[in-house]
N, C-alpha and C positions, 0 to 999 in steps of 0.2 A: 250078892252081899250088899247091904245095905252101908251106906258111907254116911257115918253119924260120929260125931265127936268120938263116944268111946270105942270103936272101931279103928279111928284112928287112931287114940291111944294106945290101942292093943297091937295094930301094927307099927306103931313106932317103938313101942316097948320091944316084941318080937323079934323086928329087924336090928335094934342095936345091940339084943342078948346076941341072935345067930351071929350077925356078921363079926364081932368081937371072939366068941368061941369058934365060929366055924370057918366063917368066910377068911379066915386069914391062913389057912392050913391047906396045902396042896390034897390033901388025903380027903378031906370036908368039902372041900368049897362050892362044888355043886351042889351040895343040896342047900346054898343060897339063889340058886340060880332063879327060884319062884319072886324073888324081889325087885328082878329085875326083867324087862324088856329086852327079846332077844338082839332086837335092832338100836340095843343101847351106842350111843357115842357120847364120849367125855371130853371135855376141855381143861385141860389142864392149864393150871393156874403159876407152873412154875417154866424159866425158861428150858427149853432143849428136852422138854419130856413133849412126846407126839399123843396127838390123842388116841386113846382108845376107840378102835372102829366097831366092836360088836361086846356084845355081853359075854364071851366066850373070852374075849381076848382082854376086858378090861378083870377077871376073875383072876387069868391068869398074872395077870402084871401086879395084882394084889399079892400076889403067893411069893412072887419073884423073890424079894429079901426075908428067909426064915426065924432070922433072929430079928427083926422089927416087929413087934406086934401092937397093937390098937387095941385099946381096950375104951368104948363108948358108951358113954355113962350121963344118961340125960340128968340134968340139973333139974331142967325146966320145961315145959313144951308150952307152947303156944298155940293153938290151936283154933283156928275159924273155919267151920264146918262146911258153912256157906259156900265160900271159894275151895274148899280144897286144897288149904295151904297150912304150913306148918314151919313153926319156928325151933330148933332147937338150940338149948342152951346147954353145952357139954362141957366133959371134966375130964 
């Protein structure tokens, strides 16, 4: 796959329909699993939460509280092809 502007478009659009309908549902949540690396680790930004050590386990800790859901709704994206970087501006 070729990584060109509207590529990324398409997967940033992709990734915040799935992970808002799917990725937050125990029954769903793998078949997010394509967006992420299996050797994922997360740093968590708030105190007393541990990171997430693998993609399996940061899936699971997304599912944890049923009645919290995220609903991710780009604004804006930002987008330099060059780098490989992305900005989003969410609601």
């Amino acid at each position: 796959m070729e990584i060109d502007y509207n590529s990324i478009v398409k997967f940033m659009n992709d990734y915040l329909r799935d992970f808002s309908t799917l990725g937050q549902d125990p029954k769903t949540r793998d078949e997010i699993k394509k967006y992420y690396a299996p050797d994922l680790q997360t740093v968590p930004m708030m105190p007393g939460v541990k990171p997430s050590l693998n993609r399996d386990h940061f899936l699971q800790r997304i599912t944890e509280h049923p009645g919290v859901k995220e609903t991710m709704t780009p604004l804006e994206l930002i987008i330099d092809d060059r780098r490989k970087a992305v900005v989003a501006f969410m609601k």
